[in-house]
C-alpha positions as CSV (number, residue, x, y, z in Angstrom):
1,X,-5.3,79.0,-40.2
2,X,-2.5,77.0,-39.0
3,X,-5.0,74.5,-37.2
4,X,-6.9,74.2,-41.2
5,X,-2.9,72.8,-42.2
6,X,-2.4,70.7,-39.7
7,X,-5.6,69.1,-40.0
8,X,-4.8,68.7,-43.8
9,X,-0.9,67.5,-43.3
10,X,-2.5,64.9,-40.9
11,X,-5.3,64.0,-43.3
12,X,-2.3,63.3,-46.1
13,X,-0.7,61.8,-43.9
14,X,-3.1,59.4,-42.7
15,X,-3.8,58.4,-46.4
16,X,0.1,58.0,-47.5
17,X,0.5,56.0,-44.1
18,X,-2.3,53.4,-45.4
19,X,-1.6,53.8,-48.7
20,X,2.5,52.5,-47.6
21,X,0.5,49.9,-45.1
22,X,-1.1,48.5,-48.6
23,X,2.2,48.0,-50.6
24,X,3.9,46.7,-47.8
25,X,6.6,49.5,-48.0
26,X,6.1,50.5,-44.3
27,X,6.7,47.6,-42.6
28,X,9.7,46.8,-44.5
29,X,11.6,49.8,-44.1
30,X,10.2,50.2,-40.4
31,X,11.7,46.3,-40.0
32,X,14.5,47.0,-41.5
33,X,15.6,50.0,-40.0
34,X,14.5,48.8,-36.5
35,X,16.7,45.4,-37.4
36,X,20.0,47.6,-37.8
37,X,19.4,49.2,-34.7
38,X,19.0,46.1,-33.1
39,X,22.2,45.5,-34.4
40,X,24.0,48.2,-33.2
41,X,24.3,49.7,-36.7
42,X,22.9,53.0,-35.7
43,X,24.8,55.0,-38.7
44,X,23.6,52.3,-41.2
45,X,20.3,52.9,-40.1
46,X,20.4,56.9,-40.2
47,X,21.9,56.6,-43.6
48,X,19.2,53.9,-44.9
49,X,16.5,57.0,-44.0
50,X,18.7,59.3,-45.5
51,X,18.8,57.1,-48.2
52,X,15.3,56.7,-48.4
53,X,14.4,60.4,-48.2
54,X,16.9,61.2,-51.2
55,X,15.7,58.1,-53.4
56,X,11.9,57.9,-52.9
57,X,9.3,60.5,-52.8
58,X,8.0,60.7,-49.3
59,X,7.8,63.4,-47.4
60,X,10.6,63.5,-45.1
61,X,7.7,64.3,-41.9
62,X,6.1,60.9,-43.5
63,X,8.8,58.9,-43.6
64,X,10.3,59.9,-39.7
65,X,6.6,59.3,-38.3
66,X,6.4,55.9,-39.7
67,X,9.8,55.0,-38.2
68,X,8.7,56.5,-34.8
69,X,5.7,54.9,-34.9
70,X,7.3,51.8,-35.6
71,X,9.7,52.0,-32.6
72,X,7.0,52.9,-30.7
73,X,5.0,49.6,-31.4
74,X,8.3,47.6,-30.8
75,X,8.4,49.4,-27.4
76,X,11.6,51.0,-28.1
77,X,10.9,54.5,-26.9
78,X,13.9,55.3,-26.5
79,X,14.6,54.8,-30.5
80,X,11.6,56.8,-31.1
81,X,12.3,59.5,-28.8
82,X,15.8,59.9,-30.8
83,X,14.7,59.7,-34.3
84,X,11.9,62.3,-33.5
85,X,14.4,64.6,-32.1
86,X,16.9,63.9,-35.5
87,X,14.3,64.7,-37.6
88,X,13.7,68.1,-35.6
89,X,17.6,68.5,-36.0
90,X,17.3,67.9,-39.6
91,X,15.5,71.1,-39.9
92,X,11.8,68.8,-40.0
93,X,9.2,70.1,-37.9
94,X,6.3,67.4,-36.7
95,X,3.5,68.2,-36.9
96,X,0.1,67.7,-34.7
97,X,-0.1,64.2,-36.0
98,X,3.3,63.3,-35.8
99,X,3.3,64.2,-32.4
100,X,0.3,62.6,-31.7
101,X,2.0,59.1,-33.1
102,X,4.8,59.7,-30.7
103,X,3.1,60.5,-27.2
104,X,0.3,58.1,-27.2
105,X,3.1,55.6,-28.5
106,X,5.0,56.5,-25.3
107,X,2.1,55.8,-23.3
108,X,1.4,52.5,-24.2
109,X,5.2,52.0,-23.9
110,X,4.4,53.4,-20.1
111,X,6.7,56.1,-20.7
112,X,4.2,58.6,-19.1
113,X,6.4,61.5,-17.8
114,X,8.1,61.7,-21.4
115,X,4.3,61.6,-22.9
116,X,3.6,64.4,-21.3
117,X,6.7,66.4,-21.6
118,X,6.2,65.3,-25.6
119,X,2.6,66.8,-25.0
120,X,3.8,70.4,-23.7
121,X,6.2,71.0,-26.4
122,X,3.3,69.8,-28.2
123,X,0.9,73.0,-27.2
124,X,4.1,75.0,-26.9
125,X,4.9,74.3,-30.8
126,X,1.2,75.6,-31.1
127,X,-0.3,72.0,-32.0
128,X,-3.1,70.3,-29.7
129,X,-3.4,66.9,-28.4
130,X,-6.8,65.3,-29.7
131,X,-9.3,63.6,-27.4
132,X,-8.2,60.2,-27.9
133,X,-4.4,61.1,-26.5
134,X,-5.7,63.5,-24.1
135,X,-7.9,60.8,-22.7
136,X,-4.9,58.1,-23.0
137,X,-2.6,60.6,-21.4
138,X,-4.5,61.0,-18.6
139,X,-5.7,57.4,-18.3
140,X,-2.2,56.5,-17.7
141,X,-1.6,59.2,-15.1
142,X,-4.4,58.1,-13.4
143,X,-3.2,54.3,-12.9
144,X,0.8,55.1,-12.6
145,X,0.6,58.0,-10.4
146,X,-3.1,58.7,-9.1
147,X,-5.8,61.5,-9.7
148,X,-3.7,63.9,-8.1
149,X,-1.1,63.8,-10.4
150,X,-3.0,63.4,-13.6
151,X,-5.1,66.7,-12.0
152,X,-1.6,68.9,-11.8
153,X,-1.2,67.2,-15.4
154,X,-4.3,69.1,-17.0
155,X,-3.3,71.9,-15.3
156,X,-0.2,72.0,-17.1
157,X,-2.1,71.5,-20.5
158,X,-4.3,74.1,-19.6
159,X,-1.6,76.9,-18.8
160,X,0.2,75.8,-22.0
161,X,-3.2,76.9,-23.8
162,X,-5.0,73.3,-24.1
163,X,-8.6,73.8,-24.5
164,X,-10.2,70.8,-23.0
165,X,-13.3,69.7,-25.1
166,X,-15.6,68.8,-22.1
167,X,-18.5,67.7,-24.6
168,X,-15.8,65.8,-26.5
169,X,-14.6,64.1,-24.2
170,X,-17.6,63.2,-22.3
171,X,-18.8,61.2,-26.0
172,X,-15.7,60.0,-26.2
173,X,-15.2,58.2,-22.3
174,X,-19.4,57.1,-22.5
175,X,-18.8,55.5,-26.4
176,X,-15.2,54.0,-25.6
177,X,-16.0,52.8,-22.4
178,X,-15.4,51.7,-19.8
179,X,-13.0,53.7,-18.3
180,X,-12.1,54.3,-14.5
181,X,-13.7,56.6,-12.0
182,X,-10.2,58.1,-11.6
183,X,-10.3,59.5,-15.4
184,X,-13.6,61.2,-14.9
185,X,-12.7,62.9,-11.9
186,X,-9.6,64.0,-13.3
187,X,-11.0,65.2,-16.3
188,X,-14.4,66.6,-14.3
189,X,-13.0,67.0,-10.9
190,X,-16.5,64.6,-10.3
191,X,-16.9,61.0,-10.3
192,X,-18.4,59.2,-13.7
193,X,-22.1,59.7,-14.1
């Protein structure tokens, strides 16, 4: 039941996020929150989004996603890492896709070990990674720290309770390819067909 809400949340979410991508209201407050930071003005900031959540309908979830997302894409990890954890503080719990904004954006920020420690608390929050971070997760393993490592990784996600979608997967390396050996003998414990 909980995994029918997420994937609604996530669907809501998707369609606020492009409907605030069409007006332009994203960007904005994304630039200018990441522009106080920049300036050192890390209370202005935090009071802007407070602002923001009091004066204009969006979900407070919605509105802390964007602005990780937005570090994220800035490469400020860090910053995202810290308004994630503020809006857990502020009583917010993410959900799977806010989750899923912040660990594949630490990924391509090569912030692997946090990715995947963002990942666990993911499974242990009882959300699931989908196949595309799984994938990237694992990808990134794979080239920063070898097979091995990304191996112990899956491990992990398996103990934790990820269910790893072989089928999935498999569609989703062969149509987005091409991706190394080392990530199909990770996944597969083989080497790519």
């Amino acid at each position: 039941m909980k995994e029918k809400s997420d994937k609604n949340e996530q669907e809501e979410s998707v369609k606020f996020f492009k409907k605030l991508e069409e007006t332009g209201f994203l960007p904005n407050a994304v630039a200018m929150l990441d522009g106080l930071c920049n300036d050192g003005l890390f209370q202005e900031a935090l009071n802007f989004l407070g602002l923001m959540r009091k004066k204009v309908t969006i979900p407070g979830i919605v509105l802390y996603t964007a602005v990780v997302e937005g570090y994220t894409l800035a490469h400020k990890a860090d910053d995202a890492k810290r308004i994630f954890r503020k809006m857990q503080s502020s009583g917010i719990s993410p959900n799977a896709f806010s989750y899923t904004v912040l660990i594949q954006g630490l990924y391509e920020c090569s912030r692997l070990q946090d990715a995947f420690e963002f990942c666990v608390e993911m499974l242990e929050a009882g959300h699931s990674p989908n196949v595309t971070t799984f994938v990237g997760l694992v990808e990134g393993l794979c080239k920063e720290k070898g097979v091995e490592e990304a191996k112990g990784a899956i491990r992990t996600l398996i103990e934790k309770g990820f269910a790893v979608n072989e089928k999935a997967v498999m569609q989703f390396l062969n149509k987005k390819a091409p991706f190394s050996p080392s990530v199909w003998e990770a996944i597969f414990v083989k080497k790519a067909p």
